[in-house]
Structures are given as C-alpha cells and as structure tokens.
N, C-alpha and C positions, 0 to 999 in steps of 0.2 A: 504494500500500500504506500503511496505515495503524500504527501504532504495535501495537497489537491484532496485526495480523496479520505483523507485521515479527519480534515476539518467538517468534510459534509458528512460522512459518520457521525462524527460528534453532535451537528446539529442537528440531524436524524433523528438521535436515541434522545436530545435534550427536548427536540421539539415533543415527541414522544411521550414522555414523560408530562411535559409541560400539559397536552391533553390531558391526561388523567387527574391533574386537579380539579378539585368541585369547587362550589361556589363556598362552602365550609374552610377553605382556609384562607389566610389575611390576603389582600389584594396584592402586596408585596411580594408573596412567592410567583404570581401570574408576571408580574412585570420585569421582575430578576432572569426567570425563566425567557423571557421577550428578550431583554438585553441583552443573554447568551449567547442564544441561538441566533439572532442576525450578526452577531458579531463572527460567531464560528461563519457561517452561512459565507457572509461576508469574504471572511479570508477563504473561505471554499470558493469561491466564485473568481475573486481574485488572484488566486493561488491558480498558473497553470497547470494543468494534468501531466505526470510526468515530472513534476518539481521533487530537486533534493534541495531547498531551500523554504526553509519556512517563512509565513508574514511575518511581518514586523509584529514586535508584541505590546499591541497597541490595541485599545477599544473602541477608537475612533477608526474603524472601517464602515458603518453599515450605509451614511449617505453617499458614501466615495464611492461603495459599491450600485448600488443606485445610480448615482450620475454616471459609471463605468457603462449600466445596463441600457442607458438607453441607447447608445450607440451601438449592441448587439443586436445584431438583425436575428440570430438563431434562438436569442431567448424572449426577444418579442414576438415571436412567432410560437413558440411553443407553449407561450402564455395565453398565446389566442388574439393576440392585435395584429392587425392588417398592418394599420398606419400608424406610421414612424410619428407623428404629430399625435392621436391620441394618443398613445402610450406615452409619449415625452410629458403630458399632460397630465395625465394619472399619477405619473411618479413625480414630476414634480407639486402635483396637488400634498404631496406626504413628507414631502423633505422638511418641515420646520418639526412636526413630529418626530420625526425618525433622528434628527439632531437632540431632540431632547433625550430620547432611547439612549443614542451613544451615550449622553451625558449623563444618564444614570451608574453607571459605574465606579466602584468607591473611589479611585483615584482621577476621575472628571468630578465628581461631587467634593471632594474633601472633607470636611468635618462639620461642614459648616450649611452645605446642601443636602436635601432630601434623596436619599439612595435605598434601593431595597433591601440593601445586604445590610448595610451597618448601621449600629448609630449615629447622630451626630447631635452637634449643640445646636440646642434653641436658643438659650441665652447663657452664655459662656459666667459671666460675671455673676451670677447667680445662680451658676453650676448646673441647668437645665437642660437634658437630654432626653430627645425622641426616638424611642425605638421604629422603626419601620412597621413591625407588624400592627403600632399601633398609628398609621400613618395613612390617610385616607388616599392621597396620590390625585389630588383635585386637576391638575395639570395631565391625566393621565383616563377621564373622565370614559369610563365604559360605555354611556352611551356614547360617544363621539362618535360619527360612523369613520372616521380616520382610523380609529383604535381597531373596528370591524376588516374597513382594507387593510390594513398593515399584516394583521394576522392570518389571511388568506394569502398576502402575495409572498410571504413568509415560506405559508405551507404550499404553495404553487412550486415554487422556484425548489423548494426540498427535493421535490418530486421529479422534476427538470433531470434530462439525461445531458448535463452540461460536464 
C-alpha cells in the first residue's frame, strides 16, 4: 500500500465509524470525526497513487483539496457534474465552511478557540475552561444544509475510484 492509498483507508474506516454515531453522543464527536476524515481524504486525494512520500503533516488540507478538485475533470465526472461551472459552484458555495473544518483542529484552534478534541479557556484570568462535549458548536449548526453537503461530498469522493 502506498501513501495514496494508506490515507483513503484511513478515511474509509474513520468515515465508517463516524456513521455509527447516534444522535446520543455530544455533537463534538460528529465534528472531530468531520475534521479527520476530510483531512485524511484530503491528503488521499492529494497524495499521488504510487507515492513513497507522505503529505505534509499539516491539517490545513481539506479546502486546498477542494480548490485542487475543481480543476479534475475525472472527479467531477464521477461525482455526477457535467459542467465545469456548476461544480466550481457547488464547491465553492462550501469553502468558508470547510475552512472552519480545517480550523477545528487542536493546533489551528489553540487554547483559546473552540475545538472538538480538547479543552480550552473561556476566561483565562478567572481560570474558566470548556470542555467540548459540553460545547454546543453554534458555528457548526446541523440544520445548515452546508453541514448536509459537506457530509455527502465527503462520503461521495470516499467512494470515488481516484
């Protein structure tokens, strides 16, 4: 297995997983789960087939990958878009979303922003920390139907013989 195909594995089995949550656990594991998997996705899509070099290890990939994809004519096609202009469209309607995605991860978030994994301060000076599970993610808003596309083109692109 190669680097290429080592990452989409991984977002595979994470995406996988990430189905099997119910609506019973904190909204935090659903969006951590999110972060992952376009991240790996990401460097899977990124990462040629055939690579003995791994991405960069970095969790700012998923809109780089995105704006990579709309200039794929094989995966806009496999996605099911004709036109090069709808699709550019589509994806760019999700790209301020999917920057906050990346930015959920503990080291784009610091200590100081809302992340799923860790805690961080609320108010430092008066020693006030938020746990995530206890963290509603209003920026992050389930009905959004952005939050709806993101997690299909997600599970599309998994599926994709790229």
């Amino acid at each position: 297995m190669d680097w290429h195909e080592a990452y989409l594995t991984q977002a595979r089995s994470e995406y996988a997983v990430s189905r099997k949550l119910g609506e019973d656990v904190e909204y935090c594991h659903h969006l951590h789960y999110l972060q992952m998997v376009s991240e790996k996705l990401s460097k899977g899509i990124l990462t040629l087939s055939g690579s003995k070099t791994p991405a960069p290890m970095s969790h700012i990939m998923f809109v780089r990958m995105l704006q990579t994809i709309k200039g794929r004519y094989d995966i806009r096609r496999q996605l099911g878009y004709e036109s090069a202009n709808v699709f550019n469209s589509y994806i760019d309607s999700l790209l301020g979303l999917e920057g906050k995605i990346e930015r959920l991860s503990p080291d784009q978030a610091g200590l100081t922003q809302p992340n799923p994994e860790y805690p961080w301060w609320v108010d430092r000076a008066r020693n006030q920390v938020m746990a995530p599970a206890q963290y509603g993610f209003p920026e992050f808003d389930r009905q959004d139907p952005r939050m709806g596309k993101i997690d299909r083109l997600v599970g599309a692109l998994l599926r994709l013989t790229i």
